[in-house]
ROZAPA-689165 format. One record per residue (C-alpha): z, x, y; residue in three letters; chain; residue number from 1. Coordinates in Angstrom, 3 decimals. Last residue first. Layout:
% ROZAPA-689165
c3 / c1 / c2 / code / unit / pos
Z / X / Y / Ala / A / NUM
...
END
This chain:
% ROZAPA-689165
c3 / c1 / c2 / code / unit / pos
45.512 / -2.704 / -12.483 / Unk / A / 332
47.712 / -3.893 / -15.341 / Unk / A / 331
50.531 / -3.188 / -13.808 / Unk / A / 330
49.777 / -5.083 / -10.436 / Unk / A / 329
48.850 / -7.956 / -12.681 / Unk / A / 328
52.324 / -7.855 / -14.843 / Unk / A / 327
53.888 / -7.530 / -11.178 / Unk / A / 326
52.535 / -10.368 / -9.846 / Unk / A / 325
53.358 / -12.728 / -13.374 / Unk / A / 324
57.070 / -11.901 / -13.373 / Unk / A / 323
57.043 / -12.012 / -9.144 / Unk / A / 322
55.834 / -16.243 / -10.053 / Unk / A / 321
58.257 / -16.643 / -12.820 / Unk / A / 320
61.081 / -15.588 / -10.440 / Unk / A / 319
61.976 / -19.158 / -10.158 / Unk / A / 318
65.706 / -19.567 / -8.575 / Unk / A / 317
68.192 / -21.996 / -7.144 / Unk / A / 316
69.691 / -22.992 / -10.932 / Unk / A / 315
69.250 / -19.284 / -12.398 / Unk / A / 314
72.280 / -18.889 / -9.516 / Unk / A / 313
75.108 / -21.044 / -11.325 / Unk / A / 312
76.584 / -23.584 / -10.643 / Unk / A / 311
80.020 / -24.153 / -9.280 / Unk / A / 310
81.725 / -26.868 / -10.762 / Unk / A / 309
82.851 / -27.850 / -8.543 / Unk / A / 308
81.978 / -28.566 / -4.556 / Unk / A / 307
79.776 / -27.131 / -2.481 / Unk / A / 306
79.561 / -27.115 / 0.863 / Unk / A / 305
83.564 / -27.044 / 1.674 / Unk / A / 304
83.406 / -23.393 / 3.044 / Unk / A / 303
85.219 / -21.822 / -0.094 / Unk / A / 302
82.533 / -23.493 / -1.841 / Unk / A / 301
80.226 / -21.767 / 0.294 / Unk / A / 300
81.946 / -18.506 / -0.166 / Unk / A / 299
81.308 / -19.088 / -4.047 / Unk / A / 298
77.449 / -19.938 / -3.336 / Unk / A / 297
76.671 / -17.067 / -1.651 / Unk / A / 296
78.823 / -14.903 / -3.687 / Unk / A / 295
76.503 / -16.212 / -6.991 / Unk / A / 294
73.379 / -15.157 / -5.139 / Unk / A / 293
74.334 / -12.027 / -4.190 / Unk / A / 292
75.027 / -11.467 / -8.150 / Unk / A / 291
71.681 / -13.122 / -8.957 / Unk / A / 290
69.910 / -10.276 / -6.548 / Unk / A / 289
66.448 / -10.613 / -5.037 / Unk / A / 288
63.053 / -9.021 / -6.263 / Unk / A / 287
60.499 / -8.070 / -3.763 / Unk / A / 286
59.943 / -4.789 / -5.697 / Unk / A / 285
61.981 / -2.034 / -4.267 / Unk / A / 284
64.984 / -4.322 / -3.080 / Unk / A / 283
65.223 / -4.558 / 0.478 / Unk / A / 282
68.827 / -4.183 / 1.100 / Unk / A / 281
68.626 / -1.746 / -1.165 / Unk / A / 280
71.533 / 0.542 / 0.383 / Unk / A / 279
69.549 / 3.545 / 0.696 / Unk / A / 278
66.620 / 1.789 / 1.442 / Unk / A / 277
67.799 / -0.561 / 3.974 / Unk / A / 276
70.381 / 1.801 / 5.582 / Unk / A / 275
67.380 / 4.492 / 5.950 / Unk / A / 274
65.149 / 2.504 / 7.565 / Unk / A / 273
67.471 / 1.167 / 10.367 / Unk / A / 272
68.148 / 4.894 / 10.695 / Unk / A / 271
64.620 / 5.857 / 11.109 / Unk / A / 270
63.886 / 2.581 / 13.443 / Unk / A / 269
66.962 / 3.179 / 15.604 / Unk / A / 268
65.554 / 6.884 / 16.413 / Unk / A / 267
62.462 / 6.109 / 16.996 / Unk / A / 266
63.422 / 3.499 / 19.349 / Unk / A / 265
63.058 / -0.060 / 18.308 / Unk / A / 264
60.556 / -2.987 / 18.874 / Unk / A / 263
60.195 / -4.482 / 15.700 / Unk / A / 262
56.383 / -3.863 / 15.387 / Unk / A / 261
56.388 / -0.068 / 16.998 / Unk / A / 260
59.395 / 1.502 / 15.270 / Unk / A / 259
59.291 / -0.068 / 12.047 / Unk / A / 258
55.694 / 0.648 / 11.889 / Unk / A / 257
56.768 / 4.697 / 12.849 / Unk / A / 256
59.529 / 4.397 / 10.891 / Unk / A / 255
57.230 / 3.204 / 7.853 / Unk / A / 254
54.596 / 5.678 / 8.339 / Unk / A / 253
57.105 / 8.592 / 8.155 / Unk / A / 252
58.973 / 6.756 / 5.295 / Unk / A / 251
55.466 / 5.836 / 2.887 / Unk / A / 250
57.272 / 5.421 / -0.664 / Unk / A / 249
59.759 / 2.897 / 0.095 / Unk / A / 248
58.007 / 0.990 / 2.733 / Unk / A / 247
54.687 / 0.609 / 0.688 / Unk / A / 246
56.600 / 0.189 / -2.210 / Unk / A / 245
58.279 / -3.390 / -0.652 / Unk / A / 244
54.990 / -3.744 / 1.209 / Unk / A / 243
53.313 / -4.121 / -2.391 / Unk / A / 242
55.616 / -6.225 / -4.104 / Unk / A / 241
55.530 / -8.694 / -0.974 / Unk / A / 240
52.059 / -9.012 / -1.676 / Unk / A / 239
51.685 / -9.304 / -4.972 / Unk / A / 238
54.434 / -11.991 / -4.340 / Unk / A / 237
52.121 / -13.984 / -2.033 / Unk / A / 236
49.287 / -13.173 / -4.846 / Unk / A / 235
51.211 / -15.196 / -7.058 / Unk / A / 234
51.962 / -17.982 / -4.898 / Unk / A / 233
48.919 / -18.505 / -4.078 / Unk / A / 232
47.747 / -18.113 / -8.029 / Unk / A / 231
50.398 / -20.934 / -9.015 / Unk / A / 230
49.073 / -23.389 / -6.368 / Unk / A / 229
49.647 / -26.945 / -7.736 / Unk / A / 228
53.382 / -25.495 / -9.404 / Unk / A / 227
53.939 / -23.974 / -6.450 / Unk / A / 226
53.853 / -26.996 / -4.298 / Unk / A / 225
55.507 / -29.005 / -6.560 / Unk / A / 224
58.411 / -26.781 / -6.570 / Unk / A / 223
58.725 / -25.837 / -2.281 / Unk / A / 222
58.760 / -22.450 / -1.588 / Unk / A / 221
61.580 / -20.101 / -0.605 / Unk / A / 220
61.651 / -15.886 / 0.252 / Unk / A / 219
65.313 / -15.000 / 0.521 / Unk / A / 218
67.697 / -14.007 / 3.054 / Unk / A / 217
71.544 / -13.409 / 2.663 / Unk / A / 216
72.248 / -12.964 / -1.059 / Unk / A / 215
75.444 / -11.056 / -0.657 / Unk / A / 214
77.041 / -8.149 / -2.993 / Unk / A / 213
79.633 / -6.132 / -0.540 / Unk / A / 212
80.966 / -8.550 / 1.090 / Unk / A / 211
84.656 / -6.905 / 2.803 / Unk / A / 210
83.808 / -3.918 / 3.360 / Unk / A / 209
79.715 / -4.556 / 3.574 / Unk / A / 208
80.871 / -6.524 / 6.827 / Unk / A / 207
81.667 / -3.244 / 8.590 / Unk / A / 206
84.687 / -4.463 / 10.424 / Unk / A / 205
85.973 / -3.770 / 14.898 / Unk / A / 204
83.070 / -1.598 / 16.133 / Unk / A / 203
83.351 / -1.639 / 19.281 / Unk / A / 202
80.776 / -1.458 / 21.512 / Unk / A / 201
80.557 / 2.120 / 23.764 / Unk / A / 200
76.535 / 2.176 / 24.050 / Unk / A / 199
76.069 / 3.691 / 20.923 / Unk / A / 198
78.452 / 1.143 / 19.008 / Unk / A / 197
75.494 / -1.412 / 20.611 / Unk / A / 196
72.655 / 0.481 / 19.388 / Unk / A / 195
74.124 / 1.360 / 16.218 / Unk / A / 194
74.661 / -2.859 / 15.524 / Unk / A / 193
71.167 / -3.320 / 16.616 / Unk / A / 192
69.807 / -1.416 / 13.812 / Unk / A / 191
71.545 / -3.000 / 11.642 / Unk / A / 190
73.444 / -6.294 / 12.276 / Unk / A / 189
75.412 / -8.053 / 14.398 / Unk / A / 188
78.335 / -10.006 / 14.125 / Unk / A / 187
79.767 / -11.241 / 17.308 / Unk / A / 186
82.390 / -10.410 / 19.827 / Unk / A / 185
84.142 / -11.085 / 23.564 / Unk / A / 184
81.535 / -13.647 / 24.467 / Unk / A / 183
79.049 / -14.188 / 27.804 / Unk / A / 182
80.059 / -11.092 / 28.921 / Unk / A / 181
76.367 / -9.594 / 29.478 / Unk / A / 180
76.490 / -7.246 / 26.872 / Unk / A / 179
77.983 / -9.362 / 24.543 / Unk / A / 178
75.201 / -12.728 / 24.924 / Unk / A / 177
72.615 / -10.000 / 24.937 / Unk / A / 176
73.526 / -8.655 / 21.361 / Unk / A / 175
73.472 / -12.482 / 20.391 / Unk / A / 174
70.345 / -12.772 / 21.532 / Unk / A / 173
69.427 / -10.177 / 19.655 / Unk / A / 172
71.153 / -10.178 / 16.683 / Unk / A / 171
70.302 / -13.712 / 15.629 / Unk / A / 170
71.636 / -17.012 / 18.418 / Unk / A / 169
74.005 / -17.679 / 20.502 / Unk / A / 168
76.052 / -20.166 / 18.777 / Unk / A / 167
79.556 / -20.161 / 20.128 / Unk / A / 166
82.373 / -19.632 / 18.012 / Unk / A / 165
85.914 / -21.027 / 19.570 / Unk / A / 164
89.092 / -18.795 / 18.978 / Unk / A / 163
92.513 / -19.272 / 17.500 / Unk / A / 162
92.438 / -22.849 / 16.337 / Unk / A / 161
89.075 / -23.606 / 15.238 / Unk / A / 160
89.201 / -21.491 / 13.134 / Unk / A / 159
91.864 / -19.603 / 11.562 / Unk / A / 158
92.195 / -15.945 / 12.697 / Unk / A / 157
94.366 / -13.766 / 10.379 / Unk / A / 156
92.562 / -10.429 / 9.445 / Unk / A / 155
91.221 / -12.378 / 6.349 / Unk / A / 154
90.400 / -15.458 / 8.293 / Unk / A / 153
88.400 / -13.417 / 10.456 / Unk / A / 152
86.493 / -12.176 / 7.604 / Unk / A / 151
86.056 / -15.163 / 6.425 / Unk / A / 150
84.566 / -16.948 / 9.448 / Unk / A / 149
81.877 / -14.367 / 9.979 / Unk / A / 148
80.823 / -14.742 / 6.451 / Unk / A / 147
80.447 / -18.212 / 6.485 / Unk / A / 146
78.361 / -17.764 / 10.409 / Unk / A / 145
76.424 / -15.207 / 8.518 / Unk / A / 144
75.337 / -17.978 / 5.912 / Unk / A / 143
74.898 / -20.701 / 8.726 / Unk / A / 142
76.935 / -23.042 / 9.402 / Unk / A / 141
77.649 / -23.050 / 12.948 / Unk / A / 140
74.599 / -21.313 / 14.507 / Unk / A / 139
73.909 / -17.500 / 14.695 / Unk / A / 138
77.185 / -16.599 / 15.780 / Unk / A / 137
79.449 / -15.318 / 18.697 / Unk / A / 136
82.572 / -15.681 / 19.392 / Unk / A / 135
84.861 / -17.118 / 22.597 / Unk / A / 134
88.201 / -15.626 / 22.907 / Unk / A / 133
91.845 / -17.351 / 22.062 / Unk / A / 132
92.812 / -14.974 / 19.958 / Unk / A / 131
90.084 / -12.103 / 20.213 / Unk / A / 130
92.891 / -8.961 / 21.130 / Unk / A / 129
94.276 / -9.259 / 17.596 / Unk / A / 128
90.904 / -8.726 / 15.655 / Unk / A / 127
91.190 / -5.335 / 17.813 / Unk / A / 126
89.307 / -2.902 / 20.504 / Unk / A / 125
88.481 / -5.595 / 22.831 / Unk / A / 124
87.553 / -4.664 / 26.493 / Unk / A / 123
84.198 / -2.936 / 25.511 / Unk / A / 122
83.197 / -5.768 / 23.768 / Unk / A / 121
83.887 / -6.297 / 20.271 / Unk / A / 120
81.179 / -5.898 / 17.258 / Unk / A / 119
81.485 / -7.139 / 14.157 / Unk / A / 118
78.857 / -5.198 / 11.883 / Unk / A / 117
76.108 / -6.428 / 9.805 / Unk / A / 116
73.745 / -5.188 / 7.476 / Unk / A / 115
74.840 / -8.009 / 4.253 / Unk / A / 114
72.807 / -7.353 / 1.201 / Unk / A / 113
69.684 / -8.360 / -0.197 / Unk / A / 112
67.496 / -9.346 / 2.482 / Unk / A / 111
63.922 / -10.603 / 1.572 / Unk / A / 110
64.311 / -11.319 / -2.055 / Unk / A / 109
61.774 / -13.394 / -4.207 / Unk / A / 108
61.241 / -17.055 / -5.520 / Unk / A / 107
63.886 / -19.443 / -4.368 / Unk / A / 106
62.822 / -22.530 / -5.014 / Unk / A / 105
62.805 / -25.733 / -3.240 / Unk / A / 104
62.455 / -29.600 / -4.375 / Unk / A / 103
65.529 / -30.891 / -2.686 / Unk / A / 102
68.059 / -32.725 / -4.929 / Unk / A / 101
71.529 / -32.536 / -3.586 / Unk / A / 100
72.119 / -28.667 / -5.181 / Unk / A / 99
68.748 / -27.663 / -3.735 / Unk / A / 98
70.305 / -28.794 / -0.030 / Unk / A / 97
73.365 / -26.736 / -0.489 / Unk / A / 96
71.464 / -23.538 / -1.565 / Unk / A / 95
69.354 / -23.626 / 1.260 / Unk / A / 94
72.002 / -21.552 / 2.913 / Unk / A / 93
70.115 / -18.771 / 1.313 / Unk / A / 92
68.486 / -18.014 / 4.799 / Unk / A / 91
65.211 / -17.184 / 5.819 / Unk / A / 90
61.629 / -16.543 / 4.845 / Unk / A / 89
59.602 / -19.543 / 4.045 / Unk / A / 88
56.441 / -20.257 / 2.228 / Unk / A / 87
54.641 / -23.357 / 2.196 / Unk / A / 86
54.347 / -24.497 / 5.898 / Unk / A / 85
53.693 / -27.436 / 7.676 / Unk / A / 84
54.016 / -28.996 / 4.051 / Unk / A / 83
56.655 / -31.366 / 4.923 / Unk / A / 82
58.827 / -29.669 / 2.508 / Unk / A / 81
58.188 / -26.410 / 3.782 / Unk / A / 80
58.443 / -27.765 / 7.393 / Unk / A / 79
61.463 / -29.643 / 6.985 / Unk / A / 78
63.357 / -26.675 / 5.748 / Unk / A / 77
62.815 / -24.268 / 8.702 / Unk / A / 76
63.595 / -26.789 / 11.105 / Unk / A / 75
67.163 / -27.495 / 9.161 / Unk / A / 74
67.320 / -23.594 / 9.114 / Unk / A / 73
66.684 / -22.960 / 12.915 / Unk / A / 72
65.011 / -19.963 / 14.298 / Unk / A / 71
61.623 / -20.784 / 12.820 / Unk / A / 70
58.580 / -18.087 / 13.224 / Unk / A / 69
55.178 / -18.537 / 12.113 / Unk / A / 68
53.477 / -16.294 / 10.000 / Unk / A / 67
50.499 / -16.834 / 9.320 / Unk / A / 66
48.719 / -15.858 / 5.899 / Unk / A / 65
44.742 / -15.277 / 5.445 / Unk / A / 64
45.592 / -14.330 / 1.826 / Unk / A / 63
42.982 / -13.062 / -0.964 / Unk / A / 62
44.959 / -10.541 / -2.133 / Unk / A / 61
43.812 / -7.494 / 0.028 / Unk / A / 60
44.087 / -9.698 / 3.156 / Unk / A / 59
48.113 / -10.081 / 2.247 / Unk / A / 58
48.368 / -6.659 / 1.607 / Unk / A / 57
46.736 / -5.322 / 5.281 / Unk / A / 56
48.976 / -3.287 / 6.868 / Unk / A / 55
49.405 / -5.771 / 9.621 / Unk / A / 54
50.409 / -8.465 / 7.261 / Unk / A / 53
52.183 / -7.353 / 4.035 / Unk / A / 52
54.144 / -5.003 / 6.537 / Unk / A / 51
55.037 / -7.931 / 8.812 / Unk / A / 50
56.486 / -9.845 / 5.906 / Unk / A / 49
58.506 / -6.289 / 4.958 / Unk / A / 48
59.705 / -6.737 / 8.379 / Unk / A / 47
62.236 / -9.676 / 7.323 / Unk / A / 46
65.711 / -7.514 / 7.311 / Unk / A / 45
63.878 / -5.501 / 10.580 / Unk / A / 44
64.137 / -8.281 / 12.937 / Unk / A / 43
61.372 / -11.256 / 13.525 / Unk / A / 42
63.371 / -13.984 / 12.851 / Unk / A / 41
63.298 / -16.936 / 10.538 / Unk / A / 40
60.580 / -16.930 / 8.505 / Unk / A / 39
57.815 / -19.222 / 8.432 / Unk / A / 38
54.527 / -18.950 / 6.087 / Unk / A / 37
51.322 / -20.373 / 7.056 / Unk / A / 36
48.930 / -19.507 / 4.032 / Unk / A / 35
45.352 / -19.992 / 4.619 / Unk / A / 34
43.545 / -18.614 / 1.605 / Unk / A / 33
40.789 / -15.730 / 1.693 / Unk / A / 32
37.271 / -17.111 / 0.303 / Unk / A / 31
36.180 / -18.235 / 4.159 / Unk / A / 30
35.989 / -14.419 / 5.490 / Unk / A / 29
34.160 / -13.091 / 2.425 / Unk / A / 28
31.546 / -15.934 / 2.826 / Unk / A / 27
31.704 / -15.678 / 6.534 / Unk / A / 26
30.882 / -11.658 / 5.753 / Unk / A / 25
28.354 / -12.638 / 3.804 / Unk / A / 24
26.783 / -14.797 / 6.110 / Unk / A / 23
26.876 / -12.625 / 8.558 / Unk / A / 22
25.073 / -9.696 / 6.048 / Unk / A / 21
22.518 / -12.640 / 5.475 / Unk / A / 20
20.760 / -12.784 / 8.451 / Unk / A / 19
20.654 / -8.878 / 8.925 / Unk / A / 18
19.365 / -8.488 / 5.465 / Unk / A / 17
16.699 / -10.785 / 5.856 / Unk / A / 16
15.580 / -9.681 / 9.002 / Unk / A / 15
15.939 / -6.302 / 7.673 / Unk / A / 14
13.214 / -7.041 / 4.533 / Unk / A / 13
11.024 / -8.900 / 6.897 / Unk / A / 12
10.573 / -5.612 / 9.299 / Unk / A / 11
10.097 / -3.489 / 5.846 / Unk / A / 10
7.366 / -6.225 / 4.915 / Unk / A / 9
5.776 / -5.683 / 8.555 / Unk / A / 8
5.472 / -1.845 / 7.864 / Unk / A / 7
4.261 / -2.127 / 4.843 / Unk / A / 6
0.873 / -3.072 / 5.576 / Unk / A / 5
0.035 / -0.689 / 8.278 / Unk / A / 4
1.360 / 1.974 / 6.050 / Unk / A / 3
-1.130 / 1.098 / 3.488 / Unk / A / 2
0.000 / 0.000 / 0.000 / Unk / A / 1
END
């Protein structure tokens, strides 16, 4: 063939390719999942979710996932069983509402282990000098709030009648709420915690003292949800498996993620990192912890939120779905 005569089927042959390379990447585009996943805070205990996303996990398996953030636990809980969402990231005080009935799961481990620290202002040094102060929690009843109370029971403070708790709020906020006076203490957790005993804070109990197996955040879904969708939820875990390893084996990068997603200096970020991993807060492979589980649930008895006979953790949990993501990511 003549070089006149191929030169217009070479000119087709591009036209083709560069309508269909669009379409292929549409194709490609439209095959991953939507997923909209809440969580509860964006703070270093839920990063790995922020891992599977910006380094690219969730993509890998198939998931377009977005993550939506819900500060409040009843919120939180009408969305996944609404269906606004089908994944959630946040508290284990879920617990109660499984035990009446509700259709949830809990399916993998976000934050194994309790992080936080009481903190005082600079003007209290002692559980004695809060009688009569104003405290500060992340809402009422929440599982920090539980934890909060017992440990101030143990050193002596009953509640309601020698101090008043006043929601303010996750670390953050609730680091805010101290510095600016707003409350004499609250229980705060790593990395702020080192920020705040940095900047003259006092450190008054290490919660890990007192709690040191505790089931505080966990990833939830809704039954009948993951029963229809058994590969979603499978990849989901894939993914959390993967950013688990990713921020075990990969500490430079990590810190440096850590560091630039969650807001914190270099310095925060490295030793926010190494509490986690040292401690297993995050547990290597997405899994969570039975025996956190089962002090959950005994505090809230203690609380008046459950009532006996206890039951017992296999009864809040399916970890068939991490069983079957990390037989695939074996097999790879």
């Amino acid at each position: 063939m003549s070089q006149e005569r191929t030169q217009p089927v070479i000119r087709i042959c591009f036209l083709v390719i560069a309508v269909l390379l669009p379409i292929g990447a549409a194709a490609i585009a439209q095959d991953k999942i939507k997923l909209p996943v809440s969580v509860s805070s964006k703070t270093l205990g839920y990063s790995p979710l922020w891992v599977a996303q910006k380094q690219g996990f969730f993509a890998a398996n198939g998931l377009d996932v977005d993550l939506i953030l819900v500060r409040s636990g009843d919120l939180a809980l009408m969305a996944l069983l609404g269906g606004s969402v089908h994944i959630s990231g946040g508290s284990t005080a879920g617990i109660s509402a499984i035990e009446k009935g509700v259709d949830l799961a809990f399916i993998g481990g976000a934050i194994n282990g309790l992080t936080h620290m009481i903190l005082g202002g600079k003007n209290y040094k002692s559980f004695d000098d809060l009688r009569g102060a104003t405290i500060g929690a992340s809402g009422l009843t929440g599982s920090t709030t539980i934890v909060l109370k017992r440990i101030l029971k143990g050193k002596g403070l009953e509640y309601p009648r020698d101090y008043k708790l006043l929601n303010v709020g996750a670390s953050a906020p609730a680091f805010l709420a101290l510095s600016s006076n707003q409350i004499a203490a609250s229980i705060i957790a790593v990395p702020l915690a080192f920020e705040a005993a940095d900047l003259g804070y006092n450190i008054l109990a290490r919660v890990v003292d007192t709690v040191p197996s505790y089931q505080l955040g966990a990833l939830a879904l809704k039954r009948s949800w993951g029963e229809k969708n058994r590969p979603v939820a499978v990849r989901f875990m894939k993914s959390m498996v993967q950013a688990h390893r990713w921020l075990y084996s990969q500490r430079d990068a990590a810190v440096s993620f850590l560091a630039k997603e969650m807001q914190l200096s270099a310095s925060h970020a490295r030793r926010g990192w190494e509490y986690y991993t040292e401690k297993r807060i995050w547990h290597p492979e997405a899994d969570l912890s039975h025996e956190g589980l089962r002090m959950v649930i005994q505090i809230m008895a203690e609380e008046g939120q459950l009532r006996p006979p206890l039951p017992a953790p296999q009864k809040f949990v399916d970890q068939s779905y991490l069983k079957e993501a990390l037989q695939e990511l074996a097999s790879r």
